[in-house]
PyMOL CGO cylinders between C-alpha atoms (Angstrom):
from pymol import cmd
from pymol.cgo import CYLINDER

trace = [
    CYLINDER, -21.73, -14.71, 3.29, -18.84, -14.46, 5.98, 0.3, 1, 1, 1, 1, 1, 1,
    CYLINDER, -18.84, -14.46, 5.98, -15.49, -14.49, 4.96, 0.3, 1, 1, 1, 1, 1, 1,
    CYLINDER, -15.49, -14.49, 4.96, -16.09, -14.52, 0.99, 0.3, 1, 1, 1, 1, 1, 1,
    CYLINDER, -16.09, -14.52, 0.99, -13.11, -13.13, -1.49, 0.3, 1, 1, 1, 1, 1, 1,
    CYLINDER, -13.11, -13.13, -1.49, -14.14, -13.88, -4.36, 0.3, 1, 1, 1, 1, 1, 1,
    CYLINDER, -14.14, -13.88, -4.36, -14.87, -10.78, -6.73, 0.3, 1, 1, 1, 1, 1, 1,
    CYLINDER, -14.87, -10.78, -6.73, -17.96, -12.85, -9.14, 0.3, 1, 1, 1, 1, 1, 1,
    CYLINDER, -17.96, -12.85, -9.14, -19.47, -13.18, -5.52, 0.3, 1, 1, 1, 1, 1, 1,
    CYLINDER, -19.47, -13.18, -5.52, -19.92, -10.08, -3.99, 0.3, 1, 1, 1, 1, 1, 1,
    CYLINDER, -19.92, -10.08, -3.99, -22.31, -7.36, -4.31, 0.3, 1, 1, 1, 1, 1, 1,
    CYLINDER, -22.31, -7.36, -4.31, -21.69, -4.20, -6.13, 0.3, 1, 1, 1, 1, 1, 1,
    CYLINDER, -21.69, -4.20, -6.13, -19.23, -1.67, -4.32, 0.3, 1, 1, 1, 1, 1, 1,
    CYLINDER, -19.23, -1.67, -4.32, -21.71, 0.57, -2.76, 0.3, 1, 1, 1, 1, 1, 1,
    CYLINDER, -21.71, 0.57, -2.76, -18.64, 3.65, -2.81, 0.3, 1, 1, 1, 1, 1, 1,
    CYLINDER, -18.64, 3.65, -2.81, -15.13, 3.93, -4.15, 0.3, 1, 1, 1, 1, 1, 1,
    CYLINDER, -15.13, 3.93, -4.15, -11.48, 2.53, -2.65, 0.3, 1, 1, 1, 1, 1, 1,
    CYLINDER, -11.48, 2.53, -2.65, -10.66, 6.41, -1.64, 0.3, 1, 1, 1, 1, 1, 1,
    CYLINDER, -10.66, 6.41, -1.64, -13.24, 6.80, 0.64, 0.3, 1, 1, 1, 1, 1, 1,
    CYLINDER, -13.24, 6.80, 0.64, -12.43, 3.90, 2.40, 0.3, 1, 1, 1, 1, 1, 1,
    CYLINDER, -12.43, 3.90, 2.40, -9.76, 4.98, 4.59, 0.3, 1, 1, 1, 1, 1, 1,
    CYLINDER, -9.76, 4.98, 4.59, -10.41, 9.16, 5.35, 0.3, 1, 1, 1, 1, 1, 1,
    CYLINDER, -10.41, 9.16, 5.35, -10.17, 10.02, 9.00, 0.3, 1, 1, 1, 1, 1, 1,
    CYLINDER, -10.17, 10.02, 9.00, -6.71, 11.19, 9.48, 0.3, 1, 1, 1, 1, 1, 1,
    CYLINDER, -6.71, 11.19, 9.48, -6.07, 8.81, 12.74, 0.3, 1, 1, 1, 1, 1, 1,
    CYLINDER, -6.07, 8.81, 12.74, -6.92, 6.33, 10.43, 0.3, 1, 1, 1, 1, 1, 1,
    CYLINDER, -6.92, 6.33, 10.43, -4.71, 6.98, 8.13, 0.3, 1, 1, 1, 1, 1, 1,
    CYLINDER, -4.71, 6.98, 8.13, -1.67, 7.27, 10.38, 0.3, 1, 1, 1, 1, 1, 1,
    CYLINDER, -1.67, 7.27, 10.38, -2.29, 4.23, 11.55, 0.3, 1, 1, 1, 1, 1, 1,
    CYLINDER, -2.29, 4.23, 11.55, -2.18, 2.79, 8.63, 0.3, 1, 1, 1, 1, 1, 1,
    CYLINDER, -2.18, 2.79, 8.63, 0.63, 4.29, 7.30, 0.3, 1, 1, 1, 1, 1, 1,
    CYLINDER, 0.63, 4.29, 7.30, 2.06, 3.36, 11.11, 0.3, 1, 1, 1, 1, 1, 1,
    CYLINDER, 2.06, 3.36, 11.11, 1.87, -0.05, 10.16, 0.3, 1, 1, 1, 1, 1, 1,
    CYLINDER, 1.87, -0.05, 10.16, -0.87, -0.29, 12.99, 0.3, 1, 1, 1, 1, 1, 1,
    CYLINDER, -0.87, -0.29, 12.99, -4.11, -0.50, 10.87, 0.3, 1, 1, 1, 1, 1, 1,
    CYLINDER, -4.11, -0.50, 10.87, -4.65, -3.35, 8.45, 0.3, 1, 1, 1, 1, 1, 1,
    CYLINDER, -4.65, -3.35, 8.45, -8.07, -3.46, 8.37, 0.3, 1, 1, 1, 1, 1, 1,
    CYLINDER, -8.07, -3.46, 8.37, -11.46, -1.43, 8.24, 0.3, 1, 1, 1, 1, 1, 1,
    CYLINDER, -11.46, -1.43, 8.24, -15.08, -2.13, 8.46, 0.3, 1, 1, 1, 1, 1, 1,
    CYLINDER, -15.08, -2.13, 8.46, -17.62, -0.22, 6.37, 0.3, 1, 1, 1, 1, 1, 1,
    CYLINDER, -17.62, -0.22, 6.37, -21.20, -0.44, 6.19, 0.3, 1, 1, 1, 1, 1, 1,
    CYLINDER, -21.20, -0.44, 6.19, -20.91, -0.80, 2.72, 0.3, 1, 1, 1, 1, 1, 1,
    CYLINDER, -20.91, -0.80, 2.72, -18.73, -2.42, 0.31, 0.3, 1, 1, 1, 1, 1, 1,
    CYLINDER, -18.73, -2.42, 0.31, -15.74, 0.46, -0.57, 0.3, 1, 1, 1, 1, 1, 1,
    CYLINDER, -15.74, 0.46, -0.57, -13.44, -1.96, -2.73, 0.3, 1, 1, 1, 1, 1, 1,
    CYLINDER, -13.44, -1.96, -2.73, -12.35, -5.13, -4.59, 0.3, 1, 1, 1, 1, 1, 1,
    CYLINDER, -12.35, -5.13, -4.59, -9.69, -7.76, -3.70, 0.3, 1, 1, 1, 1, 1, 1,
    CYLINDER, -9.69, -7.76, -3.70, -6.78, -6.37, -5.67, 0.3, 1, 1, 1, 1, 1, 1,
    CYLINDER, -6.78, -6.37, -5.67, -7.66, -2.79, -5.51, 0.3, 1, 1, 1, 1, 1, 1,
    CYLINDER, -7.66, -2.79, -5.51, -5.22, -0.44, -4.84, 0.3, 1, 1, 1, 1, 1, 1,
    CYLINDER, -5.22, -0.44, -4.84, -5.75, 2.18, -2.09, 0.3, 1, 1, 1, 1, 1, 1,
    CYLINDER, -5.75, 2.18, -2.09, -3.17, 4.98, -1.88, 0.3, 1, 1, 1, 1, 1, 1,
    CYLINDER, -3.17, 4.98, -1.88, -3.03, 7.47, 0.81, 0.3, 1, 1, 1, 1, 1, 1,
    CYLINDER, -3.03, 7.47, 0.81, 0.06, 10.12, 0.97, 0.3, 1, 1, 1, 1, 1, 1,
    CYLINDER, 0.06, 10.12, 0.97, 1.79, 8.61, -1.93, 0.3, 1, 1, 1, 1, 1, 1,
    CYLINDER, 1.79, 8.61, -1.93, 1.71, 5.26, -0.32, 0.3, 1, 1, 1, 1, 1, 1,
    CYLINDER, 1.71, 5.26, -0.32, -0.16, 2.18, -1.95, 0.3, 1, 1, 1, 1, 1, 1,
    CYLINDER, -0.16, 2.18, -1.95, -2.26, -0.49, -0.22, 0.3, 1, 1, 1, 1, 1, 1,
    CYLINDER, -2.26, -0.49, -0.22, -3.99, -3.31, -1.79, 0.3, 1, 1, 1, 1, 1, 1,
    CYLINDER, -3.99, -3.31, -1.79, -7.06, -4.82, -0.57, 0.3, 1, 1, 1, 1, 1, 1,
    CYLINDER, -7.06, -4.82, -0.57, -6.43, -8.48, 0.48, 0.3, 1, 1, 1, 1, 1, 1,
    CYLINDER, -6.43, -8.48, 0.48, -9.47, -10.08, 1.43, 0.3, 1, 1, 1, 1, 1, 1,
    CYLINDER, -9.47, -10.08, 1.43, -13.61, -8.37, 1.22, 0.3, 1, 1, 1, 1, 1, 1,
    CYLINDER, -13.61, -8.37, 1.22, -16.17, -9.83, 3.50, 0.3, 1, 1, 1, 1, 1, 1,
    CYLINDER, -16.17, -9.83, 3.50, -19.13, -9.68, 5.55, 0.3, 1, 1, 1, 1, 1, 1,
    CYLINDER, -19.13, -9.68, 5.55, -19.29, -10.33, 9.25, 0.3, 1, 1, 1, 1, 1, 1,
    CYLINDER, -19.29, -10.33, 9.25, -21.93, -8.70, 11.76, 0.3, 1, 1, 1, 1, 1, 1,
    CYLINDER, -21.93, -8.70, 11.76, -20.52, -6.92, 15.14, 0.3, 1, 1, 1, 1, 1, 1,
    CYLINDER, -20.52, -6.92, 15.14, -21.32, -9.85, 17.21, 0.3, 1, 1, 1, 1, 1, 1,
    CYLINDER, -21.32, -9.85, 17.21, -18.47, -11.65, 15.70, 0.3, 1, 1, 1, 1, 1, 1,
    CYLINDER, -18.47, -11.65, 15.70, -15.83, -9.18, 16.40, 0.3, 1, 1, 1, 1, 1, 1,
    CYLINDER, -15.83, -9.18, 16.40, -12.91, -10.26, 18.51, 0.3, 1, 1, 1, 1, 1, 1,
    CYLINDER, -12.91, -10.26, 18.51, -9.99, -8.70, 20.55, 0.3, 1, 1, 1, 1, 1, 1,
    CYLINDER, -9.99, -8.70, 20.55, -7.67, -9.41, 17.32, 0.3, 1, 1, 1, 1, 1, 1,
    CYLINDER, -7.67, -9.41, 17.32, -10.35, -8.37, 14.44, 0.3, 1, 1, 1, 1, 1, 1,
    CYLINDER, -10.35, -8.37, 14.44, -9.89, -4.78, 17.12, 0.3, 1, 1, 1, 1, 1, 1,
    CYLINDER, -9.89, -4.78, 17.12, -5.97, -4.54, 16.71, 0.3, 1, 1, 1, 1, 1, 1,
    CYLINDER, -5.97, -4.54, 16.71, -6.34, -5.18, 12.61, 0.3, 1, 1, 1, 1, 1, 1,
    CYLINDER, -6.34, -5.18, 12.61, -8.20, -2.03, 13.25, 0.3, 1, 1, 1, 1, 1, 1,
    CYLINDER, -8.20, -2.03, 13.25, -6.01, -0.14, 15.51, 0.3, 1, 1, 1, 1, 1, 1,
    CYLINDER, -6.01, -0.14, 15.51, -6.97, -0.58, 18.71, 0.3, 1, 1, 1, 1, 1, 1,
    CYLINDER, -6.97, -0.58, 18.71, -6.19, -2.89, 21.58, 0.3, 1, 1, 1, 1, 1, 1,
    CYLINDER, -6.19, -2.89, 21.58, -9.68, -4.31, 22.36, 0.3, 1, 1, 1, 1, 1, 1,
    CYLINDER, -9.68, -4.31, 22.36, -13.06, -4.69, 20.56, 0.3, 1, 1, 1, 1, 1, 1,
    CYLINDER, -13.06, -4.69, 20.56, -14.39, -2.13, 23.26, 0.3, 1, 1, 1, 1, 1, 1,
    CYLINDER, -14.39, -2.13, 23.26, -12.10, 0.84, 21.95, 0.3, 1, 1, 1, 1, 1, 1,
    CYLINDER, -12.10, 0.84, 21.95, -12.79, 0.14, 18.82, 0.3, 1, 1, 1, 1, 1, 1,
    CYLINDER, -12.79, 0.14, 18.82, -16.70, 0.11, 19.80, 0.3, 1, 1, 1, 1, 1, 1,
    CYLINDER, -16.70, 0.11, 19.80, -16.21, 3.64, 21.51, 0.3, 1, 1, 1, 1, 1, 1,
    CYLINDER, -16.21, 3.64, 21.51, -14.14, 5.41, 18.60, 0.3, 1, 1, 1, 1, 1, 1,
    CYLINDER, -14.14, 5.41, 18.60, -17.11, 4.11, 16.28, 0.3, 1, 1, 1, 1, 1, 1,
    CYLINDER, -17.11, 4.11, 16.28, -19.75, 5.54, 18.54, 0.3, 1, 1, 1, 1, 1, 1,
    CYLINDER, -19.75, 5.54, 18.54, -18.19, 8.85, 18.64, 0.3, 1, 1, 1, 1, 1, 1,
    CYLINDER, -18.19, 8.85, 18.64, -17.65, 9.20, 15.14, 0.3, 1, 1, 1, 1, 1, 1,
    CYLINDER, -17.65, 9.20, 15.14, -21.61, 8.08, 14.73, 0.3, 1, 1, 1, 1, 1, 1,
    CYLINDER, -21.61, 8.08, 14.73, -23.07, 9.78, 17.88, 0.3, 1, 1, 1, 1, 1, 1,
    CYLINDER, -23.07, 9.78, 17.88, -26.84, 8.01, 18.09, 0.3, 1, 1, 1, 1, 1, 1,
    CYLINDER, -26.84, 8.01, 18.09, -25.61, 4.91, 16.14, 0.3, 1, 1, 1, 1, 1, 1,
    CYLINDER, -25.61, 4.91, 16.14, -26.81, 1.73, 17.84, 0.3, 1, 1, 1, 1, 1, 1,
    CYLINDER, -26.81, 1.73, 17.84, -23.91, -1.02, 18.09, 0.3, 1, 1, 1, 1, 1, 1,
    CYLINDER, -23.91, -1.02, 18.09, -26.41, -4.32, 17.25, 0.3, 1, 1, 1, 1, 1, 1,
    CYLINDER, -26.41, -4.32, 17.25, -24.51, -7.51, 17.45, 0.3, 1, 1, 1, 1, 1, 1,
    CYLINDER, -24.51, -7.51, 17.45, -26.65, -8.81, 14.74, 0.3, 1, 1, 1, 1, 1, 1,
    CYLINDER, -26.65, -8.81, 14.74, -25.28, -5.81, 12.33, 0.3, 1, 1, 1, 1, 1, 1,
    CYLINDER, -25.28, -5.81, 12.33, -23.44, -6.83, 9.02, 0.3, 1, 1, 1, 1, 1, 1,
    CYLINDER, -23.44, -6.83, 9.02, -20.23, -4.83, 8.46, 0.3, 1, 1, 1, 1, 1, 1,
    CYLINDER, -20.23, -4.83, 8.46, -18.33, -5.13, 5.24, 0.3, 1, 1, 1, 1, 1, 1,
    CYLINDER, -18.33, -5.13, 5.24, -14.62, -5.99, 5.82, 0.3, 1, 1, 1, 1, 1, 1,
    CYLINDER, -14.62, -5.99, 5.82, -11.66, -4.63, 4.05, 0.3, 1, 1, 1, 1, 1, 1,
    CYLINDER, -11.66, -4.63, 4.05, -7.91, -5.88, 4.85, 0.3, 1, 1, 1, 1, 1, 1,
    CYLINDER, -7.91, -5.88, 4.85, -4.84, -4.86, 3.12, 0.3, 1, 1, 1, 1, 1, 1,
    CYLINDER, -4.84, -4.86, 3.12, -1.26, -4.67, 2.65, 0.3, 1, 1, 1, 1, 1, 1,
    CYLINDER, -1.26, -4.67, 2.65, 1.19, -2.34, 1.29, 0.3, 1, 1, 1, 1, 1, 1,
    CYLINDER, 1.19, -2.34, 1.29, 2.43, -2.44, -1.75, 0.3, 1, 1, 1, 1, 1, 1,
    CYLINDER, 2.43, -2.44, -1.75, 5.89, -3.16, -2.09, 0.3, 1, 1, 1, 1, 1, 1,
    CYLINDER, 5.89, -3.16, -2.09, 7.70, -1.26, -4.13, 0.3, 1, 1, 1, 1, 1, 1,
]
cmd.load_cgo(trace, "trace")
């Protein structure tokens, strides 16, 4: 299931595109240029979804699956952070008792602006 894009293939969304960027770091960052990515435990959008936060659009690239275990350094500075062990700890302490299993399937959302 790993690295799928194709729309026929996936799962239903399990929420909608404007939840899938909220926290307002997150959203800087994005806006920053510095966040291209974001990992949900469900599945917030389709490829070619549009995303728009502060008047800006984003459109979702690529939708897949990977589990934790499979995150690297880089997959971390998609998200906005230098190293797959801040991005661990800013997870944690938005989900205070949340386990971090390698073996745990994320659903991965990258995008792009929109150019106008």
């Amino acid at each position: 299931m790993s690295n799928n894009n194709e729309n026929n293939t996936l799962p239903p969304k399990t929420c909608t595109i404007d939840r899938l960027v909220t926290m307002p770091d997150d959203v800087k960052k994005v806006l920053d240029g510095m966040k291209t990515a974001t990992r949900r435990n469900g599945r917030y959008a389709d490829v070619g979804e549009i995303m728009e936060l502060e008047g800006k659009q984003f459109v979702v690239e690529s939708v897949y699956s990977q589990s934790l275990g499979e995150l690297t350094d880089e997959h971390a500075r998609h998200e906005g952070y230098e190293t797959v062990e801040q991005y661990k700890e800013s997870i944690l302490s938005y989900h205070p008792g949340m386990p971090w299993l390698p073996q745990m399937r994320v659903w991965v959302h990258e995008f792009s602006p929109v150019n106008d």
